[in-house]
N, CA, C, O and CB atoms as a CASP TS submission, in Angstrom:
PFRMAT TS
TARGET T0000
AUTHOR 0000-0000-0000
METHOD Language model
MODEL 1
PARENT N/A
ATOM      1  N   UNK     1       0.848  -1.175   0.000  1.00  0.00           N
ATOM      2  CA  UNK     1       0.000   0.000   0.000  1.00  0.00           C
ATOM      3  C   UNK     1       0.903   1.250   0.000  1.00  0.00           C
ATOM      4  O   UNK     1       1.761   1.438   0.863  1.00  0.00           O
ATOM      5  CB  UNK     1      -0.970  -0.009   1.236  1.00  0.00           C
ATOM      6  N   UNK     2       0.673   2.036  -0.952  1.00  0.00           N
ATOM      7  CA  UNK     2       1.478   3.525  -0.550  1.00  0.00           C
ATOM      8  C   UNK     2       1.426   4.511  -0.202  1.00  0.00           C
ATOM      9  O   UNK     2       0.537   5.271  -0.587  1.00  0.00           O
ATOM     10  CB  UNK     2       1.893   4.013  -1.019  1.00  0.00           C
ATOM     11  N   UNK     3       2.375   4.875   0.672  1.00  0.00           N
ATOM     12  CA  UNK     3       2.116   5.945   2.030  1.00  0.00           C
ATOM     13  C   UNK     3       1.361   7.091   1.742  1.00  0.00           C
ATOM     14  O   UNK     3       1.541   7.794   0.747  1.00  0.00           O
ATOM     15  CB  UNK     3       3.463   6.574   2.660  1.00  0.00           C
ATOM     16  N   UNK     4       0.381   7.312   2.746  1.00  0.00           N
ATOM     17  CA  UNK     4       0.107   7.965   2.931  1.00  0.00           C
ATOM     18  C   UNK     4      -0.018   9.704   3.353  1.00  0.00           C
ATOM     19  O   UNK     4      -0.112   9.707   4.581  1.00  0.00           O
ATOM     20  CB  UNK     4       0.045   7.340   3.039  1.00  0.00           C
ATOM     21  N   UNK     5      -0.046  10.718   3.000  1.00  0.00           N
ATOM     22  CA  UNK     5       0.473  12.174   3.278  1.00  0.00           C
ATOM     23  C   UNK     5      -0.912  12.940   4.003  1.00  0.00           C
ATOM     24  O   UNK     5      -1.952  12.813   3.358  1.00  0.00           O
ATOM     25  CB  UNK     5       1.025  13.031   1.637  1.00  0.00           C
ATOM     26  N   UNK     6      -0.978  13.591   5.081  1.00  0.00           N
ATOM     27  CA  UNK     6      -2.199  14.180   6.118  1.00  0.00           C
ATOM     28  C   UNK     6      -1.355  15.215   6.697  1.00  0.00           C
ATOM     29  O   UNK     6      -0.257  15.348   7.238  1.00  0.00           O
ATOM     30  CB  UNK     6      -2.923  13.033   7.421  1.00  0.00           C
ATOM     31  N   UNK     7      -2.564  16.012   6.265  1.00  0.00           N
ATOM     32  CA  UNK     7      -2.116  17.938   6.857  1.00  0.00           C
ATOM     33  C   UNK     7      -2.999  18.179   6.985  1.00  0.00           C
ATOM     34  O   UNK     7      -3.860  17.861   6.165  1.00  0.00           O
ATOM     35  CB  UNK     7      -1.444  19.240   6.070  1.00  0.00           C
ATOM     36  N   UNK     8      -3.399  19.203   8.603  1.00  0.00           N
ATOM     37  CA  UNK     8      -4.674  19.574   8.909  1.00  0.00           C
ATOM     38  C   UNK     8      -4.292  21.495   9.051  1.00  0.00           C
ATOM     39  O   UNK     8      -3.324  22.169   9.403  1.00  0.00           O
ATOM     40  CB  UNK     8      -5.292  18.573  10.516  1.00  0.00           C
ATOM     41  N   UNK     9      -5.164  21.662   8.734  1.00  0.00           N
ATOM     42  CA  UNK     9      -5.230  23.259   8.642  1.00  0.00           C
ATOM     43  C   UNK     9      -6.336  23.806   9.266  1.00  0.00           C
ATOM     44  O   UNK     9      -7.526  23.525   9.120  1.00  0.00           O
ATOM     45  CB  UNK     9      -5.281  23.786   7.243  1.00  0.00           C
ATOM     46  N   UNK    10      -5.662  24.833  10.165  1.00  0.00           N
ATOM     47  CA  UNK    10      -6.989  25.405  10.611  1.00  0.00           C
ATOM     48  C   UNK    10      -7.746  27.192  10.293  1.00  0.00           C
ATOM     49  O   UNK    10      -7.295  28.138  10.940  1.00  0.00           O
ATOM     50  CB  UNK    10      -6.764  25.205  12.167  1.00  0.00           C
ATOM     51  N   UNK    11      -8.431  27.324   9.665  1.00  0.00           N
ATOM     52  CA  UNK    11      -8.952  27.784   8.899  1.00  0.00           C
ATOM     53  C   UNK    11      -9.906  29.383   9.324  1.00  0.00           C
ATOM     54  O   UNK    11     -10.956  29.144   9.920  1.00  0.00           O
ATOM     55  CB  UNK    11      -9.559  26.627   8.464  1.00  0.00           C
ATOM     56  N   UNK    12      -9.705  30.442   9.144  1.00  0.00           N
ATOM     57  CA  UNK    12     -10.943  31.482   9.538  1.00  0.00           C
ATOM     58  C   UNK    12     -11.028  32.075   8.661  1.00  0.00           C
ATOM     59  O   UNK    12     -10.052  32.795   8.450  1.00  0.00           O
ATOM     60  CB  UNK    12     -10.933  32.405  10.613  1.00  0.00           C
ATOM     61  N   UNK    13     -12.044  32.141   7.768  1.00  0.00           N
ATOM     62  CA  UNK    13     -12.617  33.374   6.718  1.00  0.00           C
ATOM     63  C   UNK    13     -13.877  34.047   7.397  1.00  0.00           C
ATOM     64  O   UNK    13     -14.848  33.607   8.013  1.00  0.00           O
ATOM     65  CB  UNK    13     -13.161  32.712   5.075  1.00  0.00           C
ATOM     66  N   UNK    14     -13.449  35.285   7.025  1.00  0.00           N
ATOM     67  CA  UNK    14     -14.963  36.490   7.093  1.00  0.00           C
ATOM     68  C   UNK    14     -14.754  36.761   5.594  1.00  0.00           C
ATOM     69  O   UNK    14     -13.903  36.343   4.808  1.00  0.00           O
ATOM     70  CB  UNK    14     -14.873  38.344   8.328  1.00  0.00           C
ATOM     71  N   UNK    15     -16.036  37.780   5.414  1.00  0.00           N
ATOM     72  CA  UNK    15     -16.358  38.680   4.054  1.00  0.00           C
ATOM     73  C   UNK    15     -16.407  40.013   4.525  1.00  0.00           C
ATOM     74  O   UNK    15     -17.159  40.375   5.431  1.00  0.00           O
ATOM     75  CB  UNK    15     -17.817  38.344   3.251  1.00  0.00           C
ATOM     76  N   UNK    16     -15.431  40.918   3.781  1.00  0.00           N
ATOM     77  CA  UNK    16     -15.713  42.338   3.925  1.00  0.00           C
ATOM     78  C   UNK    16     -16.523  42.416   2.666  1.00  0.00           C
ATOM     79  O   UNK    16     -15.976  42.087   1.614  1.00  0.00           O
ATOM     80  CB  UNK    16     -14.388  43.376   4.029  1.00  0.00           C
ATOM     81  N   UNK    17     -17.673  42.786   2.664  1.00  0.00           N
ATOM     82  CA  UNK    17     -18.744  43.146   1.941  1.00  0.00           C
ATOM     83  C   UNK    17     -19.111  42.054   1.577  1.00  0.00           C
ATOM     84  O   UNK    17     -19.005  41.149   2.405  1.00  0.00           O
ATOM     85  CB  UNK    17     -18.617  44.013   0.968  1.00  0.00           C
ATOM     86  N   UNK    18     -19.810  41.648  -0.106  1.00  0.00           N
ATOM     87  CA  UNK    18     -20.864  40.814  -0.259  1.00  0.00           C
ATOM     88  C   UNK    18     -19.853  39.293  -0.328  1.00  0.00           C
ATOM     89  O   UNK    18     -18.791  39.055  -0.904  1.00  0.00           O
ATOM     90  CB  UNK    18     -21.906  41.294  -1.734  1.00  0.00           C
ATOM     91  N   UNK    19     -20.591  38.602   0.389  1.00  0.00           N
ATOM     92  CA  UNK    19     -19.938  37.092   0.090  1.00  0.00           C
ATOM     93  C   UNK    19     -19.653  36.187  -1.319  1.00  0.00           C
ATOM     94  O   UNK    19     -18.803  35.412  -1.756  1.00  0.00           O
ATOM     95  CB  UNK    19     -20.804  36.237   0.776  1.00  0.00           C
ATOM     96  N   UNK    20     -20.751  36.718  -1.674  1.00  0.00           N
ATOM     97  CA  UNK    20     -20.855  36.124  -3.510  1.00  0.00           C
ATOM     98  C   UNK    20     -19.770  36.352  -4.568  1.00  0.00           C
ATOM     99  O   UNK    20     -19.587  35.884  -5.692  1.00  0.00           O
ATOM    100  CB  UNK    20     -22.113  36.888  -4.342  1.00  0.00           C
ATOM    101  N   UNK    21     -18.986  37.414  -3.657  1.00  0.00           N
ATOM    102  CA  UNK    21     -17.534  37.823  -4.404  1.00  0.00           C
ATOM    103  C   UNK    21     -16.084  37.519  -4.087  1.00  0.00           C
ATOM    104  O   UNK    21     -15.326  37.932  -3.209  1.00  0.00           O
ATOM    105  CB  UNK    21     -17.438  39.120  -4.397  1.00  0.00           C
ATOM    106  N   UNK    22     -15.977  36.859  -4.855  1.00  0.00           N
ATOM    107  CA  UNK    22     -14.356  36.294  -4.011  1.00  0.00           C
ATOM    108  C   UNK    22     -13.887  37.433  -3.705  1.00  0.00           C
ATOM    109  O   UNK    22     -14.157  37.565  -2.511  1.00  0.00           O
ATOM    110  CB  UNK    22     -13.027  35.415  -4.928  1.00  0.00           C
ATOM    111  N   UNK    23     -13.329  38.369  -4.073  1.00  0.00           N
ATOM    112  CA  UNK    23     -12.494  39.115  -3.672  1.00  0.00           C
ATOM    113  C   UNK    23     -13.001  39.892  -2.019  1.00  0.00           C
ATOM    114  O   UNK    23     -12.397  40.729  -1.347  1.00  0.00           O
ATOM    115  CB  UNK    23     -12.282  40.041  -4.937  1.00  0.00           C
ATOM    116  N   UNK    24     -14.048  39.351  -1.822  1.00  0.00           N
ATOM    117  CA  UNK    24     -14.736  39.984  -0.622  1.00  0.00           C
ATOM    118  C   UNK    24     -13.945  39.302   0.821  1.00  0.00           C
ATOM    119  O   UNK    24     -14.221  39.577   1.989  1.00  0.00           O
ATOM    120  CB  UNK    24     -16.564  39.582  -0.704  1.00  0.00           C
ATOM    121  N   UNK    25     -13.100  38.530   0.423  1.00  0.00           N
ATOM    122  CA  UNK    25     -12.990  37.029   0.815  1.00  0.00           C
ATOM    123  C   UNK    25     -11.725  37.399   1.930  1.00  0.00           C
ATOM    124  O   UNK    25     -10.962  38.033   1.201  1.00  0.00           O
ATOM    125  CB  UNK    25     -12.551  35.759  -0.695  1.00  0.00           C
ATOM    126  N   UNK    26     -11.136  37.360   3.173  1.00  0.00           N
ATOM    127  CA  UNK    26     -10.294  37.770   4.099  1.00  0.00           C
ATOM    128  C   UNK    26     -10.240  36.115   4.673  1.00  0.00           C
ATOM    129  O   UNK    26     -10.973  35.151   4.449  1.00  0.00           O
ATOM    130  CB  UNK    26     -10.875  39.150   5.141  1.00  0.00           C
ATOM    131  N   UNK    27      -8.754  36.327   5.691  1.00  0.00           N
ATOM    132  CA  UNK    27      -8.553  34.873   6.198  1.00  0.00           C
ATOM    133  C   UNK    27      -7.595  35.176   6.803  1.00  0.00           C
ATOM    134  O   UNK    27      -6.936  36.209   6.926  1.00  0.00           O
ATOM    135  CB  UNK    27      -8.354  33.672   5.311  1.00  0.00           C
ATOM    136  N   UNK    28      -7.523  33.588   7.421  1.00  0.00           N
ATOM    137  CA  UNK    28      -6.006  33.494   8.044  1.00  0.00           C
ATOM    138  C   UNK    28      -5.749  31.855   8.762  1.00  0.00           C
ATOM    139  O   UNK    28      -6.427  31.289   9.619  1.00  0.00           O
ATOM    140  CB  UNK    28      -5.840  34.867   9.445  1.00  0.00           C
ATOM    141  N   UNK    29      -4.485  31.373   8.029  1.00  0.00           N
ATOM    142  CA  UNK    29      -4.931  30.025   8.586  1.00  0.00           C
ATOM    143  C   UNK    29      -3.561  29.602   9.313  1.00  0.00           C
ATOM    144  O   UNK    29      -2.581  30.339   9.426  1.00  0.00           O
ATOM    145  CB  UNK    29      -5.492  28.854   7.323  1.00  0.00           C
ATOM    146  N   UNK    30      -3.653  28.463   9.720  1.00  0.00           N
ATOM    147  CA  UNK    30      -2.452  27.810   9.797  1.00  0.00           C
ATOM    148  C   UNK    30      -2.281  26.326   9.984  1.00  0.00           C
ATOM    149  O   UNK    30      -3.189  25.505  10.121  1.00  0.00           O
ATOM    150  CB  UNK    30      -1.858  28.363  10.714  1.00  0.00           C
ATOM    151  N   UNK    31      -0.901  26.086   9.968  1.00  0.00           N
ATOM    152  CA  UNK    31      -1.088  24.429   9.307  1.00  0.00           C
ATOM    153  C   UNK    31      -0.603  23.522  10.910  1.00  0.00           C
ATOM    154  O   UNK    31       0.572  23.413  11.263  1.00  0.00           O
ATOM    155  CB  UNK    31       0.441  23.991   7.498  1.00  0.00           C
ATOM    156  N   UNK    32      -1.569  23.060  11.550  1.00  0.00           N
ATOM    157  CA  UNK    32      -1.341  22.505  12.521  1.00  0.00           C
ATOM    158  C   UNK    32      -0.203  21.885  12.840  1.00  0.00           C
ATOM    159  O   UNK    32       0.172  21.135  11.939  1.00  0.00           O
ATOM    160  CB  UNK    32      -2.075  21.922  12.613  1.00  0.00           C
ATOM    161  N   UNK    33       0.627  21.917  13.965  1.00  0.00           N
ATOM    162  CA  UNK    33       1.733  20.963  14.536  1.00  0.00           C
ATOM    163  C   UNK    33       2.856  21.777  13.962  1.00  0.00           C
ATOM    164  O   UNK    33       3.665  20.874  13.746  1.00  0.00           O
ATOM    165  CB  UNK    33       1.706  19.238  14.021  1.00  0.00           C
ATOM    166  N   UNK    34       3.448  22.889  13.569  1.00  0.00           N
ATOM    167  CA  UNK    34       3.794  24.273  12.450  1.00  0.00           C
ATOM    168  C   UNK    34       3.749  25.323  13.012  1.00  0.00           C
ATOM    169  O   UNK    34       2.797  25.675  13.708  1.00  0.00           O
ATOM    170  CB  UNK    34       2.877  24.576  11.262  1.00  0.00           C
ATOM    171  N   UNK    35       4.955  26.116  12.765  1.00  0.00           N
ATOM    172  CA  UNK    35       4.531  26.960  12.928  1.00  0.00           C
ATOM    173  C   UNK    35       4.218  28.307  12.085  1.00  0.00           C
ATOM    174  O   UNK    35       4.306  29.523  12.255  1.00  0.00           O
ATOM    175  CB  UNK    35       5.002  26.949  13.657  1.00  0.00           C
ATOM    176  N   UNK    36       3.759  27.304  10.975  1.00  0.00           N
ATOM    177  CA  UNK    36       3.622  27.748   9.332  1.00  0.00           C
ATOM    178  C   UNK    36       1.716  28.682   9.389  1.00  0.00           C
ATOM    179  O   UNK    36       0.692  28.070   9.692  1.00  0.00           O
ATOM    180  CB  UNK    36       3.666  25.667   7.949  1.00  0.00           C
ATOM    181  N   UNK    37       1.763  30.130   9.028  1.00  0.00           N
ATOM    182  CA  UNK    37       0.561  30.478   9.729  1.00  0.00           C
ATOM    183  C   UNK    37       0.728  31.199   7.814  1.00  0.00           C
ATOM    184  O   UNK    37       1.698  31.053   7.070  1.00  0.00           O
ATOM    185  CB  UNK    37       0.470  31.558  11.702  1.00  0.00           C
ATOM    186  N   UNK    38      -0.784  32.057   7.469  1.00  0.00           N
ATOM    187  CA  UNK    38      -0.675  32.869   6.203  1.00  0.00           C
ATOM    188  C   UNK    38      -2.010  33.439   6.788  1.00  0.00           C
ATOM    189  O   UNK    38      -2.965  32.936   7.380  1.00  0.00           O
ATOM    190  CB  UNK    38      -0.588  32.074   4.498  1.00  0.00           C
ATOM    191  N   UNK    39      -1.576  35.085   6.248  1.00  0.00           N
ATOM    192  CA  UNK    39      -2.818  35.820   6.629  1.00  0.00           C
ATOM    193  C   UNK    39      -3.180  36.004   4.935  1.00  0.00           C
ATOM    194  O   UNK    39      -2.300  35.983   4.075  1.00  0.00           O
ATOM    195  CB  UNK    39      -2.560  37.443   7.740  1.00  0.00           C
ATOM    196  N   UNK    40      -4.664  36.191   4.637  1.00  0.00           N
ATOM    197  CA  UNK    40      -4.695  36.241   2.944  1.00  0.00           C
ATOM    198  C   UNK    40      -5.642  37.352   2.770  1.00  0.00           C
ATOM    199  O   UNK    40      -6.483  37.491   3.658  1.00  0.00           O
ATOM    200  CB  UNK    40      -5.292  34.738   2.069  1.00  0.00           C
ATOM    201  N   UNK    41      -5.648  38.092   1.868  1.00  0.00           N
ATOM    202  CA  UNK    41      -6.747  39.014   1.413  1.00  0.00           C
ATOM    203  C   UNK    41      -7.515  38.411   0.268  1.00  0.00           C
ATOM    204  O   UNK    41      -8.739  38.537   0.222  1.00  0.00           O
ATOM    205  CB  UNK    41      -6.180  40.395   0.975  1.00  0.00           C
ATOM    206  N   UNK    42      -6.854  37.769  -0.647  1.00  0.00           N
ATOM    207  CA  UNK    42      -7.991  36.881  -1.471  1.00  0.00           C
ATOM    208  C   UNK    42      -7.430  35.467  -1.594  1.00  0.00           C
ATOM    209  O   UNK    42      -6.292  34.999  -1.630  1.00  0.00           O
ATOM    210  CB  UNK    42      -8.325  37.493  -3.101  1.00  0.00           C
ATOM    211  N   UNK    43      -8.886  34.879  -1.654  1.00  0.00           N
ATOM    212  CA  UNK    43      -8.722  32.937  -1.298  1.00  0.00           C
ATOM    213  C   UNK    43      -7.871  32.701  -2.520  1.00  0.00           C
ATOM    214  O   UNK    43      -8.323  31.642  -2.955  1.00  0.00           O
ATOM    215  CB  UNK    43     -10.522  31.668  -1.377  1.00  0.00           C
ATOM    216  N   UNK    44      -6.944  33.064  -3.285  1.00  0.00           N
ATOM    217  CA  UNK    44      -6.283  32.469  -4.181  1.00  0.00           C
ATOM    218  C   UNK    44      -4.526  32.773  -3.283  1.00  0.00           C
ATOM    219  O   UNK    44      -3.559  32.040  -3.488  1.00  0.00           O
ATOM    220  CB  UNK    44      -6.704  33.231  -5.900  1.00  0.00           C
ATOM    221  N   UNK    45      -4.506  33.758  -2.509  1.00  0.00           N
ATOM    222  CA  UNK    45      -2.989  33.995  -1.849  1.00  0.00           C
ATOM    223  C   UNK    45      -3.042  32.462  -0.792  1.00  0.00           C
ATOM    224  O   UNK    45      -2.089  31.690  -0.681  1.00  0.00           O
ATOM    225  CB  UNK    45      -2.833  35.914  -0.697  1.00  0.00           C
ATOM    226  N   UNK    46      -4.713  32.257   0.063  1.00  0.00           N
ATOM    227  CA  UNK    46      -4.423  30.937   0.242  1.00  0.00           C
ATOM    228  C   UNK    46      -4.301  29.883  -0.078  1.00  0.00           C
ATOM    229  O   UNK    46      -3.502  29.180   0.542  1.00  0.00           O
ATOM    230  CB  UNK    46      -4.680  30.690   0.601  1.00  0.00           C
ATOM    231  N   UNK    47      -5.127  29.283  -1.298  1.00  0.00           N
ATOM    232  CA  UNK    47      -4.782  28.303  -1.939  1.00  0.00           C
ATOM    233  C   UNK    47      -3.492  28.348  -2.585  1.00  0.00           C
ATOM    234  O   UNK    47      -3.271  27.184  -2.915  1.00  0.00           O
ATOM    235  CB  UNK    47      -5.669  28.074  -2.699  1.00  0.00           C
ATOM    236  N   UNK    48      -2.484  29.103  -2.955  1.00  0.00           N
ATOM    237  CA  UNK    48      -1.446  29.303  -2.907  1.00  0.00           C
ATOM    238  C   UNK    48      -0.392  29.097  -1.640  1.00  0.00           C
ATOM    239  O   UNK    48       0.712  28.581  -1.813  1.00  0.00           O
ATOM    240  CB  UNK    48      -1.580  30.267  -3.318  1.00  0.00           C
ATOM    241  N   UNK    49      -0.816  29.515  -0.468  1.00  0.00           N
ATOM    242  CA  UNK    49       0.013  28.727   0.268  1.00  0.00           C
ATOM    243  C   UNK    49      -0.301  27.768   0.584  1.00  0.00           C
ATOM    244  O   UNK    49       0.658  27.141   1.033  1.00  0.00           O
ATOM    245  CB  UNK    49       0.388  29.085   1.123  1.00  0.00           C
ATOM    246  N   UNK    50      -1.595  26.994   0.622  1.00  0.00           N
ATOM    247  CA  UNK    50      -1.821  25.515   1.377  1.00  0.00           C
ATOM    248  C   UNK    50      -1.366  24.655   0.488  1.00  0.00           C
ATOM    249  O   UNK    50      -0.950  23.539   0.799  1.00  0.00           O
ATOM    250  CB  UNK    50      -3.340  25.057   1.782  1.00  0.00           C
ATOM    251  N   UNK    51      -1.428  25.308  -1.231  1.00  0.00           N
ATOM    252  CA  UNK    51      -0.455  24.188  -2.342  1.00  0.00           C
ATOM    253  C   UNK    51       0.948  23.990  -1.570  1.00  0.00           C
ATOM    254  O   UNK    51       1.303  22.889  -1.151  1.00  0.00           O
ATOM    255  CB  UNK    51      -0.030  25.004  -4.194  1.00  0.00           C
ATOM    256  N   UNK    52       1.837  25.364  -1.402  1.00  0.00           N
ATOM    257  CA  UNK    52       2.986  25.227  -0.928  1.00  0.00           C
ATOM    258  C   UNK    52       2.995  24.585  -0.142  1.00  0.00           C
ATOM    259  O   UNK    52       3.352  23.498  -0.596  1.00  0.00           O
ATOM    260  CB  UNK    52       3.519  26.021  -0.655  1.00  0.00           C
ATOM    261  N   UNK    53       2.764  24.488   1.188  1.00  0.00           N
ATOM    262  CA  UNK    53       2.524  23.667   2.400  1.00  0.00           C
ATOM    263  C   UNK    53       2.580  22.175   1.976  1.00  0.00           C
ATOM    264  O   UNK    53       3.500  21.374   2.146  1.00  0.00           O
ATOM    265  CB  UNK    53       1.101  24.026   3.081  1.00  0.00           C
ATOM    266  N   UNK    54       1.635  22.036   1.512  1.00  0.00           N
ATOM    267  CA  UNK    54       1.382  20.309   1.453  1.00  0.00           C
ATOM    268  C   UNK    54       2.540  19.473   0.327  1.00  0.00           C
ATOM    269  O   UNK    54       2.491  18.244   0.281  1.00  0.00           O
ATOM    270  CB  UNK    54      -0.492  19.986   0.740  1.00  0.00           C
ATOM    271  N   UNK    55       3.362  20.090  -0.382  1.00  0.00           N
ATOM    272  CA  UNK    55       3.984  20.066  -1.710  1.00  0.00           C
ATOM    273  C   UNK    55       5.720  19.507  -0.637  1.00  0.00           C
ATOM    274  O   UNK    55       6.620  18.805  -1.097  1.00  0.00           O
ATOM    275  CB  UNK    55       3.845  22.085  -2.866  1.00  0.00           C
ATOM    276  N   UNK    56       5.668  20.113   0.785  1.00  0.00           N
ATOM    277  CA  UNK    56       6.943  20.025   1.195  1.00  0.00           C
ATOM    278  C   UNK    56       6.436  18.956   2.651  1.00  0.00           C
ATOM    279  O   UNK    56       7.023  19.130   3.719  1.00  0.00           O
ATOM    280  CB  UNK    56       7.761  21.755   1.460  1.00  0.00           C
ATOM    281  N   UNK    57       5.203  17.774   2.525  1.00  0.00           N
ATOM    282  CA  UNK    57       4.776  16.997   3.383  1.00  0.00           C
ATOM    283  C   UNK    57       5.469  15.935   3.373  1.00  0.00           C
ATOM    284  O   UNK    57       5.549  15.590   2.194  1.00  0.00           O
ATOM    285  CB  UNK    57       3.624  16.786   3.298  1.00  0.00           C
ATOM    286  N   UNK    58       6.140  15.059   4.175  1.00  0.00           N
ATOM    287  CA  UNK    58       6.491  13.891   3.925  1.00  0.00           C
ATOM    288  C   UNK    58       5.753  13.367   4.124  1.00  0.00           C
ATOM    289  O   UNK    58       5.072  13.731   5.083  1.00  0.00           O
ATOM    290  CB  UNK    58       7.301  13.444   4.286  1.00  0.00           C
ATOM    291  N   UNK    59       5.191  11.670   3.089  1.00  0.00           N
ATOM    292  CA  UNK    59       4.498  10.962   3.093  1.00  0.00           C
ATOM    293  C   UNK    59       4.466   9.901   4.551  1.00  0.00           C
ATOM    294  O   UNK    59       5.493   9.253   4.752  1.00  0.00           O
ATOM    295  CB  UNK    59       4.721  10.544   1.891  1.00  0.00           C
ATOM    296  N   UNK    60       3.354   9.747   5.496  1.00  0.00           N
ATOM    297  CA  UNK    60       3.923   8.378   6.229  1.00  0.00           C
ATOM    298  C   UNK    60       3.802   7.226   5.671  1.00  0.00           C
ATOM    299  O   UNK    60       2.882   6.600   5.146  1.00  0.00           O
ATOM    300  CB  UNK    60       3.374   8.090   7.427  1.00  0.00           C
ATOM    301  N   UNK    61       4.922   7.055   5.881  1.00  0.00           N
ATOM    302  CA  UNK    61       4.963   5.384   5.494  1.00  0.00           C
ATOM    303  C   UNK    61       4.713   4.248   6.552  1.00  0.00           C
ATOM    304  O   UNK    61       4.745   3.056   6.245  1.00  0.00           O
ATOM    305  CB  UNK    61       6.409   5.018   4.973  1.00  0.00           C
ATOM    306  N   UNK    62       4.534   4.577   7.459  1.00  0.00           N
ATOM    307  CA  UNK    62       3.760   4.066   9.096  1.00  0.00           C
ATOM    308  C   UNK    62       2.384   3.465   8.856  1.00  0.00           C
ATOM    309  O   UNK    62       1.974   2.414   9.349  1.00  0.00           O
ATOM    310  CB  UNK    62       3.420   5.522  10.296  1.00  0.00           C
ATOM    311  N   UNK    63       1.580   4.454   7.844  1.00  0.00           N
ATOM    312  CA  UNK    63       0.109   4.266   8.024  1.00  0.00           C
ATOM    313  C   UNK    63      -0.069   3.097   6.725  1.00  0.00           C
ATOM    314  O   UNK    63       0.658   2.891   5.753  1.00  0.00           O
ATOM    315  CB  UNK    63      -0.896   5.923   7.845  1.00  0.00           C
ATOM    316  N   UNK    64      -1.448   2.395   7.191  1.00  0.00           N
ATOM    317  CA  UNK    64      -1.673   1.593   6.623  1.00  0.00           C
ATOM    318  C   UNK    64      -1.737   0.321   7.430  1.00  0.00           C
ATOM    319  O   UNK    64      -2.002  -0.747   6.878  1.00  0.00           O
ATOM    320  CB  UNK    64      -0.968   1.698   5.729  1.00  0.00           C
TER
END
């Protein structure tokens, strides 16, 4: 079976103004057990770092 990779993030978005608009979109997360944190003004600066983040995970090879 091949190993497995798990990252938990913990997550806060508000909306400054209408929600229906990404760019309305504010945050701030961070990647549990880390002390890897990103504050974002639009959800693409975070999905940009949670790509980064998870891209430098070592797989366990334990699980399974």
């Amino acid at each position: 079976m091949p190993a497995t990779s798990k990252a938990t993030f913990i997550v806060r978005l508000w909306a400054d103004g209408d929600p229906a608009e990404e760019s309305s979109w504010r945050g701030e997360a961070e990647l549990v057990g880390t002390a890897q944190q990103c504050r974002f003004r639009k959800l693409a600066e975070f999905v940009d770092w949670m790509r980064q983040q998870l891209s430098q995970i070592e797989p366990d090879s334990s699980s399974g």
